[in-house]
TORLOKE-528431 format. One line per field, with one value per residue: residue number from 0; y negated, x negated, z of N, C-alpha, C in turn. Coordinates in Angstrom, 2 decimals. Layout:
! TORLOKE-528431
vomi = NUM|...
nnorth = Y|...
neast = X|...
nup = Z|...
canorth = Y|...
caeast = X|...
caup = Z|...
cnorth = Y|...
ceast = X|...
cup = Z|...
END
This chain:
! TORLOKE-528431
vomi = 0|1|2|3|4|5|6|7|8|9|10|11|12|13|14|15|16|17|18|19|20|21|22|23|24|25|26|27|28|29|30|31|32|33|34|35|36|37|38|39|40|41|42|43|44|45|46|47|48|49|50|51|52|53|54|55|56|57|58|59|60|61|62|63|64|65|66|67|68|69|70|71|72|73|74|75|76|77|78|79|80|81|82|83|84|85|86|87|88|89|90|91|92|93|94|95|96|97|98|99|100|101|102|103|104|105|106|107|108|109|110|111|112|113|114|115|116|117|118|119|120|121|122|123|124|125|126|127|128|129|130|131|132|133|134|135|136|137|138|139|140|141|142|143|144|145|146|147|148|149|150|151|152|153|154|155|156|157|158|159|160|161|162|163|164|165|166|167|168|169|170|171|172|173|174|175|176|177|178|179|180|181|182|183|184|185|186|187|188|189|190|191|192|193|194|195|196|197|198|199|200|201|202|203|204|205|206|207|208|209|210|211|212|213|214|215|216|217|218|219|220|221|222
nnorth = 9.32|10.27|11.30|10.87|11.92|10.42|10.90|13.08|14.64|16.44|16.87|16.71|17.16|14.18|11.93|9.28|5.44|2.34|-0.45|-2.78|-5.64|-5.36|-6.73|-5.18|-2.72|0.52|3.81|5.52|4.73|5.88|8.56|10.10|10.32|10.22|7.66|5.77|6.39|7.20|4.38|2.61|3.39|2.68|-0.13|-1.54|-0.42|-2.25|-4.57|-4.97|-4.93|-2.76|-0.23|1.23|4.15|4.67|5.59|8.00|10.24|12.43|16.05|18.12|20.31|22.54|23.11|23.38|23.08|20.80|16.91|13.78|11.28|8.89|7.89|7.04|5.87|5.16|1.89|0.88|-0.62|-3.70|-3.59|-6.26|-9.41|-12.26|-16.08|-18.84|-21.26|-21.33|-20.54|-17.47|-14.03|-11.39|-8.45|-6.31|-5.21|-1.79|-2.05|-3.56|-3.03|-0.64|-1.56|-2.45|-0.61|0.25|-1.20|-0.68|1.61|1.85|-0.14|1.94|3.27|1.58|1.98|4.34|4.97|3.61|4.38|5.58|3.72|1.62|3.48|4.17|1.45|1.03|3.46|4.15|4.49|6.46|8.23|8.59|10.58|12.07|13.97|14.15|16.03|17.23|14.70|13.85|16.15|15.39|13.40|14.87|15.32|12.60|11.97|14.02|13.10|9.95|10.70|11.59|9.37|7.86|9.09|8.61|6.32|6.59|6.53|6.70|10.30|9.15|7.15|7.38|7.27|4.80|3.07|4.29|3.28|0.53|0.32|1.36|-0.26|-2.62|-1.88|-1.85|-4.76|-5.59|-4.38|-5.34|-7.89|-9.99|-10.53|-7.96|-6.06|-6.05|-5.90|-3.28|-2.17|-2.50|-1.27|1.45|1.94|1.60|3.94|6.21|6.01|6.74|9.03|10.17|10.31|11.93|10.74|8.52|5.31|2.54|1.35|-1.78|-2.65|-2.08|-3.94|-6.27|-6.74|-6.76|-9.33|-10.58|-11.28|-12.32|-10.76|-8.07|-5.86|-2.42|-0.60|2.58|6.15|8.93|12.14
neast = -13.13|-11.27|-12.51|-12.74|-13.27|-13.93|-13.54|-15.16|-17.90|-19.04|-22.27|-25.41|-29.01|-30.59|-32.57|-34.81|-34.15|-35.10|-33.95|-31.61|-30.88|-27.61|-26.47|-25.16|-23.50|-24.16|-23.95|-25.84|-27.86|-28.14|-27.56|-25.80|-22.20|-21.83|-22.90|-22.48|-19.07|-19.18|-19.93|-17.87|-16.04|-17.38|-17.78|-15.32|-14.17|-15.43|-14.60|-12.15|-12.61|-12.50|-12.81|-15.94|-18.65|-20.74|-22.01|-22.97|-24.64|-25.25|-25.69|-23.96|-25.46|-24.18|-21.82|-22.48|-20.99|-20.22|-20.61|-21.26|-19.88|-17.91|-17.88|-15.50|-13.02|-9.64|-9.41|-8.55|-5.73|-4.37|-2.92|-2.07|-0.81|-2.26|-0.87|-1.81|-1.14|0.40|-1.54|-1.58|-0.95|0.87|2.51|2.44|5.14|6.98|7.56|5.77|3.28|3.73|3.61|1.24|-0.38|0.76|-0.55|-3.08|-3.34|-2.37|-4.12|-5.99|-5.22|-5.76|-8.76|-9.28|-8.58|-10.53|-12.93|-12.25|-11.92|-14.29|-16.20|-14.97|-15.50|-17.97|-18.91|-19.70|-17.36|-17.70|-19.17|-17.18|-15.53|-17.01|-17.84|-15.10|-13.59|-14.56|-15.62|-12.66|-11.69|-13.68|-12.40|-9.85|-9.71|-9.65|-7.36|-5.56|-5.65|-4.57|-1.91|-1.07|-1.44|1.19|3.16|2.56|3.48|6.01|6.32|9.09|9.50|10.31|9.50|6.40|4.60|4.58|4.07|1.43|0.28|0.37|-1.00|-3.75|-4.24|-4.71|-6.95|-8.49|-8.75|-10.41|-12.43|-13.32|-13.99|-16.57|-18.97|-17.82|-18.52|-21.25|-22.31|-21.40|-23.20|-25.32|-25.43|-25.07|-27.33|-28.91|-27.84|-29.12|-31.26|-31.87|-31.08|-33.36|-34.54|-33.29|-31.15|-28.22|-26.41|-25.65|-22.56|-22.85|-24.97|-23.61|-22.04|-23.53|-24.38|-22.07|-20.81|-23.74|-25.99|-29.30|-31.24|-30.83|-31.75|-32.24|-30.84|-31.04|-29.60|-29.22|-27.44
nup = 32.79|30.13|27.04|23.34|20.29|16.53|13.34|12.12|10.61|7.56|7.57|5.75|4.53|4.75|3.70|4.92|4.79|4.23|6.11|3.86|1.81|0.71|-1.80|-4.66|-3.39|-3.27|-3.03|-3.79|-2.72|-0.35|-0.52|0.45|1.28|4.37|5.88|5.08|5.76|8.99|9.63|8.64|10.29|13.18|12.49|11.98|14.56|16.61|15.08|15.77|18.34|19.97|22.19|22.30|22.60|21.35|17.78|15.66|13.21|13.68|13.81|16.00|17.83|18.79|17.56|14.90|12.29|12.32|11.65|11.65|14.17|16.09|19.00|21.42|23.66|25.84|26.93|30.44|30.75|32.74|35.43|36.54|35.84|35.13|36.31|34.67|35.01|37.51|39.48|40.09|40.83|38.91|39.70|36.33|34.45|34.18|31.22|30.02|30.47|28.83|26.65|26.13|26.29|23.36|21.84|22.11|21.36|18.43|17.05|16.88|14.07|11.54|12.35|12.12|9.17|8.17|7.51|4.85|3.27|3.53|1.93|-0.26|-1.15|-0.89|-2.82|-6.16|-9.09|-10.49|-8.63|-6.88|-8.80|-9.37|-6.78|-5.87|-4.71|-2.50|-0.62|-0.37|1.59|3.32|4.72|6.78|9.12|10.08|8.82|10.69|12.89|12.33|12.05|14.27|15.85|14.81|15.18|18.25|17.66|17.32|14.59|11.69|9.98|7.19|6.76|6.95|4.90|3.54|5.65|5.93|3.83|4.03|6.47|4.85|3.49|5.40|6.25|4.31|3.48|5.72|5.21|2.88|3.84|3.83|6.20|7.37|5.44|5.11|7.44|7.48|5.98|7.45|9.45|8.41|7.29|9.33|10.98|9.69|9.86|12.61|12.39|11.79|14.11|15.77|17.07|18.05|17.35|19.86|20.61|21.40|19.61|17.13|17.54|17.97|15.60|13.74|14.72|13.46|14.28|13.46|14.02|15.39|18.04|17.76|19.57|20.53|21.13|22.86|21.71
canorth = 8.88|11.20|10.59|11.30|11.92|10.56|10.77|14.12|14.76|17.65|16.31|16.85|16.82|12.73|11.06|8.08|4.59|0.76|-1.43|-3.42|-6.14|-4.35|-7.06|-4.53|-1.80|1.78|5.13|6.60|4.69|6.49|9.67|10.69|9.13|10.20|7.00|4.64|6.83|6.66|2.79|1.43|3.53|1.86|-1.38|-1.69|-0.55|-2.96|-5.92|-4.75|-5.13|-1.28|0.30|3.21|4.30|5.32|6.18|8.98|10.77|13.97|16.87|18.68|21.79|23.63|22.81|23.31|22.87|19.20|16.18|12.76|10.92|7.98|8.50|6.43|5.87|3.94|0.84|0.67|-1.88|-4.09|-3.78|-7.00|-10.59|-14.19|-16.97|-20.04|-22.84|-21.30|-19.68|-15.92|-12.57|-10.66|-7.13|-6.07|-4.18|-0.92|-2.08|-4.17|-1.51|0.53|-2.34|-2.77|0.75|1.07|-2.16|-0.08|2.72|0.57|-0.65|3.02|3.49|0.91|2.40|5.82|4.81|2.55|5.33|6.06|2.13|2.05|5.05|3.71|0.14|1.74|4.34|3.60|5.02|7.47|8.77|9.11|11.42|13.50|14.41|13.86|17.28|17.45|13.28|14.04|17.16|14.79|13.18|15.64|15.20|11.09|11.84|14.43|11.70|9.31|11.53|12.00|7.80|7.71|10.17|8.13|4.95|6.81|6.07|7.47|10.65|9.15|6.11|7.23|7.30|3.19|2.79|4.77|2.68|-0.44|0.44|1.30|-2.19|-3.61|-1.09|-2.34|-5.96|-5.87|-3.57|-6.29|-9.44|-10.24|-10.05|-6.94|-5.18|-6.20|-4.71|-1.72|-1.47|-2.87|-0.13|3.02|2.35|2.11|5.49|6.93|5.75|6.85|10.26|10.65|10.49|12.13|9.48|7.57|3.86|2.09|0.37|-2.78|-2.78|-2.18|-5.08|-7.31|-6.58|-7.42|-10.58|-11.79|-11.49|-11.71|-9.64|-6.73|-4.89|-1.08|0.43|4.57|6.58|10.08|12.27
caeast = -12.22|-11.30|-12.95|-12.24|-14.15|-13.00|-14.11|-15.98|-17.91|-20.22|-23.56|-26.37|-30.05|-30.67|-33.87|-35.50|-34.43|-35.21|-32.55|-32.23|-29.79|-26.94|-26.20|-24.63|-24.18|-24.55|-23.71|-26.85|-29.50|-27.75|-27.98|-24.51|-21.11|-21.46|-23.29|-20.79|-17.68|-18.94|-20.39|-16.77|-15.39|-17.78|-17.75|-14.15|-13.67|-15.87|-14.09|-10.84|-12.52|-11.59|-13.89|-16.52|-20.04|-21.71|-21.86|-24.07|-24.08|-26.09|-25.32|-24.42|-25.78|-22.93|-20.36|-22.73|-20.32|-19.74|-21.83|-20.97|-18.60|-17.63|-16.66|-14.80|-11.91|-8.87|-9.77|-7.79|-4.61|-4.62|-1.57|-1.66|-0.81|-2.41|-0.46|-3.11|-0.58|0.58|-2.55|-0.93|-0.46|2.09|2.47|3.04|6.44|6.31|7.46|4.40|2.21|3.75|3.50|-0.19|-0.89|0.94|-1.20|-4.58|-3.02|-1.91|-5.71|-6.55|-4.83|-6.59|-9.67|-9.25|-8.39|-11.81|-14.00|-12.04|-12.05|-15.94|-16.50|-14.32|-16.46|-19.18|-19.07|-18.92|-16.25|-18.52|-19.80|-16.55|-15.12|-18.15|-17.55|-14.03|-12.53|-15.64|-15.38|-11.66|-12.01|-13.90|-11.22|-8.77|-9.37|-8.85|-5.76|-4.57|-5.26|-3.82|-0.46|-0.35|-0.77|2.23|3.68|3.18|4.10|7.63|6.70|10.27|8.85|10.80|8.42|5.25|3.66|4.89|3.36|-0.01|-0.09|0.43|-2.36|-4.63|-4.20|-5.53|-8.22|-9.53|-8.89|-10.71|-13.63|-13.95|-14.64|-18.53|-19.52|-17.97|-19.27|-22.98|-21.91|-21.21|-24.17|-26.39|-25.31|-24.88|-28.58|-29.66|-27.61|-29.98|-32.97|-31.49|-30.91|-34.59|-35.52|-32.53|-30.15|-27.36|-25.95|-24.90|-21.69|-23.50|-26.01|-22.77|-21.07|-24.19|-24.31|-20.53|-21.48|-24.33|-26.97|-29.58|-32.25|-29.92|-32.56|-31.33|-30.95|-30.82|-29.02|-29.21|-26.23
caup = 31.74|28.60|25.95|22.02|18.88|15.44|11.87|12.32|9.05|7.59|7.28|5.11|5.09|4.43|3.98|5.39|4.19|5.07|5.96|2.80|1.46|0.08|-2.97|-4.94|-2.97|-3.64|-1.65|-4.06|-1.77|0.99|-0.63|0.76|1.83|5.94|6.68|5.36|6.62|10.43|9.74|8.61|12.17|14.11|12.11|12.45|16.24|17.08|14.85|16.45|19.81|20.03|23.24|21.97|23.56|20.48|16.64|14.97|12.21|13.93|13.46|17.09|17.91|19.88|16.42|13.38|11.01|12.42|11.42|12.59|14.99|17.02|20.55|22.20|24.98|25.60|27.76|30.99|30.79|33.67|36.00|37.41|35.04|36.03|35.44|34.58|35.76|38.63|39.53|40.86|40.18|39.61|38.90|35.33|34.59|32.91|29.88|29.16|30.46|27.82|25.17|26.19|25.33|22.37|20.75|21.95|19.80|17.03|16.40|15.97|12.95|10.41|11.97|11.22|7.71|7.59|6.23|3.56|3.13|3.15|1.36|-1.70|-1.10|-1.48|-3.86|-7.67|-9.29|-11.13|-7.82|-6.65|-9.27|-9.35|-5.35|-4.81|-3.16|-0.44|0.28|0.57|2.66|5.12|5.49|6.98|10.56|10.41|8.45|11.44|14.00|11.96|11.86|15.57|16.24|14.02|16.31|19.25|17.47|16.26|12.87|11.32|9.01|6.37|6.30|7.17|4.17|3.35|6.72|6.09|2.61|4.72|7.22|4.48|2.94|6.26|6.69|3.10|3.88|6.95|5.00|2.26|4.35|3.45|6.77|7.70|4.23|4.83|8.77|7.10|5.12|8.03|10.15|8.06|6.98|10.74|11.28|8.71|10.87|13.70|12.61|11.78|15.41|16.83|17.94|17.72|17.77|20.43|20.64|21.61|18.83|16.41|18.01|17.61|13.89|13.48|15.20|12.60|14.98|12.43|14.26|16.45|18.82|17.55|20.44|20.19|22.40|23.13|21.21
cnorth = 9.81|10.09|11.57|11.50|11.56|10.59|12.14|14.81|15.93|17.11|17.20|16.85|15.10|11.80|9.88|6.77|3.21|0.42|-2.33|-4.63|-5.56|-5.04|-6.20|-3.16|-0.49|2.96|6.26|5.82|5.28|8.08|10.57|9.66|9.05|8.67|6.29|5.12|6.45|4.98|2.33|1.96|2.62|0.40|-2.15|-1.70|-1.60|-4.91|-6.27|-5.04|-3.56|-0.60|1.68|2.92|3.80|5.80|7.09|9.61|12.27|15.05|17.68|20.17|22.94|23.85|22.21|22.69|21.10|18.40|14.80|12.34|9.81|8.44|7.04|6.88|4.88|3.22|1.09|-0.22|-2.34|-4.00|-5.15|-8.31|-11.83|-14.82|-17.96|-21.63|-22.87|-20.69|-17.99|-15.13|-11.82|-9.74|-6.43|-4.80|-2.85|-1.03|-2.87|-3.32|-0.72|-0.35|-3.02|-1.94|1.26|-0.18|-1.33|0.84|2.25|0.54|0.35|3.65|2.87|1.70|3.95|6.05|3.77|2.90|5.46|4.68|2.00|2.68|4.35|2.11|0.42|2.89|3.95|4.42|6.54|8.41|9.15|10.32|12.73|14.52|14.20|15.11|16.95|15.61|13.58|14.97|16.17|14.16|13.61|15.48|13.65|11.02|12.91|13.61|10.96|9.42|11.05|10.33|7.27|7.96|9.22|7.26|4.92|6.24|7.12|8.40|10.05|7.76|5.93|6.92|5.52|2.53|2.90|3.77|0.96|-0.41|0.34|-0.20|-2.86|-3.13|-1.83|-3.81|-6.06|-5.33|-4.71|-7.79|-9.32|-9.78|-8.82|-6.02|-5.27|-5.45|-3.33|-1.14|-1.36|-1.57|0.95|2.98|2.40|3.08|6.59|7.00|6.09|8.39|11.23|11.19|11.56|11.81|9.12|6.12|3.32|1.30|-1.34|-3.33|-2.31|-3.22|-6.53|-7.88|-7.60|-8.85|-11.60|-12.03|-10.97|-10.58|-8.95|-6.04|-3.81|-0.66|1.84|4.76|8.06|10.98|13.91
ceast = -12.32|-11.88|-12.41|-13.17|-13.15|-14.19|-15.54|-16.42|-18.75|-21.44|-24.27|-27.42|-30.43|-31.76|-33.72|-35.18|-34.42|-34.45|-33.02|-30.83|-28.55|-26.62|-25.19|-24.59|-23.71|-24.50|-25.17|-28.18|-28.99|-27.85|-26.63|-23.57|-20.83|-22.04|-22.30|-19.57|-18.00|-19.09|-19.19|-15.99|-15.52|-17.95|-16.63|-13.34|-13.92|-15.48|-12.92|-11.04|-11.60|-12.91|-14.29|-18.44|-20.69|-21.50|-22.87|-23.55|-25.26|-25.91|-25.47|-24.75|-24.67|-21.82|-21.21|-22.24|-19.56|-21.00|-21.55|-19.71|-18.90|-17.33|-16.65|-13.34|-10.69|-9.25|-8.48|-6.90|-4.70|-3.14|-1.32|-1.40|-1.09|-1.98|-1.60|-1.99|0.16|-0.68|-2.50|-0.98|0.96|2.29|3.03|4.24|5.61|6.33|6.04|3.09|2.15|3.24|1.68|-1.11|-0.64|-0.12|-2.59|-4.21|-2.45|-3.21|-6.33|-6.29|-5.78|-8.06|-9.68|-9.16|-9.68|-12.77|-13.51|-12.02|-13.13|-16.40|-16.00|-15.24|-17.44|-20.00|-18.84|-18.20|-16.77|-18.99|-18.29|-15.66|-15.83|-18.21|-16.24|-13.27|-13.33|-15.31|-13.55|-11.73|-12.87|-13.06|-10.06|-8.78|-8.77|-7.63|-4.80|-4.48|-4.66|-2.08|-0.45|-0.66|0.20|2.94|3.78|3.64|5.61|7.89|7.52|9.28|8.91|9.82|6.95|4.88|3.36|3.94|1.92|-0.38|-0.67|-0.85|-3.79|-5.38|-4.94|-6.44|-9.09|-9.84|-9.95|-12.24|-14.28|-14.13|-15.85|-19.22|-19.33|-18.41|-20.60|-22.96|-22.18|-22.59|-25.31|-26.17|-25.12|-26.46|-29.56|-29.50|-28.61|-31.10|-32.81|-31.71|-32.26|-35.17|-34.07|-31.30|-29.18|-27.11|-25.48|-23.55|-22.31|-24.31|-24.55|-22.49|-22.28|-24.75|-23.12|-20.77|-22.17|-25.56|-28.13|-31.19|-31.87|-31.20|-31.18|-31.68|-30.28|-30.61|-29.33|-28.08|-26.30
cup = 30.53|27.78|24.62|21.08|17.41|14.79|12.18|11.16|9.01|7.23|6.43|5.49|4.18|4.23|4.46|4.50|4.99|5.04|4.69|2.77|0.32|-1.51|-3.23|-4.73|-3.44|-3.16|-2.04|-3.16|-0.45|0.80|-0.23|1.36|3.82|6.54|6.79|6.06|7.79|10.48|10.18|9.64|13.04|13.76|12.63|13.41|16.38|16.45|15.33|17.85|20.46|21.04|22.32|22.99|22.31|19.28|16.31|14.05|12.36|14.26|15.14|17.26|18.09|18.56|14.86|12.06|10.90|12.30|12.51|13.36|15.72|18.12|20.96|23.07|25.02|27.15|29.21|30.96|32.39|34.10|36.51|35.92|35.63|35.49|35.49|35.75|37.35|40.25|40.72|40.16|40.37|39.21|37.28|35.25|33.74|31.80|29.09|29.90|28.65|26.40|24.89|25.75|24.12|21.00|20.76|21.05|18.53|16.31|16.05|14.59|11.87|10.80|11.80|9.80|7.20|6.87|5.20|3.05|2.47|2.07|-0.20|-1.50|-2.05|-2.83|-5.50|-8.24|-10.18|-10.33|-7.08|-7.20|-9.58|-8.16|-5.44|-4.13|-2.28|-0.02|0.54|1.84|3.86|5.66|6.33|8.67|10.86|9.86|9.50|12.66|13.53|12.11|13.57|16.21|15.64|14.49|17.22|19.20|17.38|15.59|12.61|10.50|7.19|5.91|6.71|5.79|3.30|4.33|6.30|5.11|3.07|5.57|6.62|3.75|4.18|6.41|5.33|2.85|4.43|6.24|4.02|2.66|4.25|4.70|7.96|6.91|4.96|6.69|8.52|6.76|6.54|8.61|9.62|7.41|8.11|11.40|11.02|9.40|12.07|13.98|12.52|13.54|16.63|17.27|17.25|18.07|18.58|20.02|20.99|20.39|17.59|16.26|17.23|15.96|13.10|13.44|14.66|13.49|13.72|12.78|15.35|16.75|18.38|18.37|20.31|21.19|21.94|22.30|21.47
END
């Protein structure tokens, strides 16, 4: 199955911190804005019920100049439909094929726009004007994916940008519910601990965060 990469950032060197309660939180106990950007990716796939392996924010060897990323895939659509009351199948047409795929690409939009969500959460407004070309500049790849699910949505050009405004509104919705914020935080400060040893986040150990599980086994993956 293809797979994808989004939100592809330039990393830093990051120290060591404890997961903490975020209260009022802060992008300076993070030391930089890459944790939160991949967090509210993988926060947000995973509240969308959006399929990924794995988050990290580690820097790969082969593409230096890249730091973190999500990967994920699009889920297979099922061809077949059960009815419950009749209890059968019956083959799905193409049009709801097509309308099955265009909702999995739908849900990528708000999250491509979730870091910059996050990121503005998180950041105080003092910290944002002190960085803002390089935190924009990370943005430039989720805003050319963004473009080309616009593309396959045939958002008119004449109203993308009503659209993108619209999207971002749910991306920041969705970022300020309580327990997807403290999500965010939980997980862009277990990235941090992650990246000490190497690793990255499971999708699973994202999910169980989302969730409210209040003691998530972090399981590390390989990256």
């Amino acid at each position: 199955m293809k797979k994808r990469k989004i939100g592809l950032l330039d990393l830093g060197n990051l120290p060591l911190v404890k997961r903490d309660d975020p209260g009022r939180p802060s992008l300076r106990k993070f030391q930089a804005e890459e944790q939160a950007n991949e967090a509210g990716h993988a926060v947000v796939a995973a509240y969308l019920r959006c399929s990924f392996s794995h988050v990290t924010i580690k820097e790969r060897n082969r593409v230096p100049d890249v730091g973190g990323y999500v990967r994920w895939s699009l889920r297979g659509v099922r061809q077949l439909s059960y009815n419950k009351v009749t209890d059968t199948f019956r083959v799905r047409s193409d049009e709801e094929i097509k309308a099955a795929c265009l909702r999995q690409i739908s849900k990528r939009a708000p999250i491509l726009l979730a870091a910059r969500a996050a990121v503005d959460c998180f950041l105080t407004r003092h910290e944002h004007l002190a960085d803002a070309d390089s935190i924009e500049k990370s943005y430039e790849i989720d805003e050319k994916d963004f473009r080309q699910v616009a593309d396959i949505l045939n958002v008119p050009s004449e109203e993308f940008q009503a659209w993108r405004e619209q999207v971002l509104a749910e991306a920041r919705a969705i970022v300020e519910l309580p327990f997807i914020k403290r999500a965010i935080w939980i997980v862009a400060t277990d990235l941090q601990i992650a990246l000490a040893k190497g690793r990255g986040l499971s999708a699973k150990h994202v999910r169980d965060v989302v969730k409210g599980d209040p003691k998530p086994k972090r399981v590390l993956i390989a990256v």
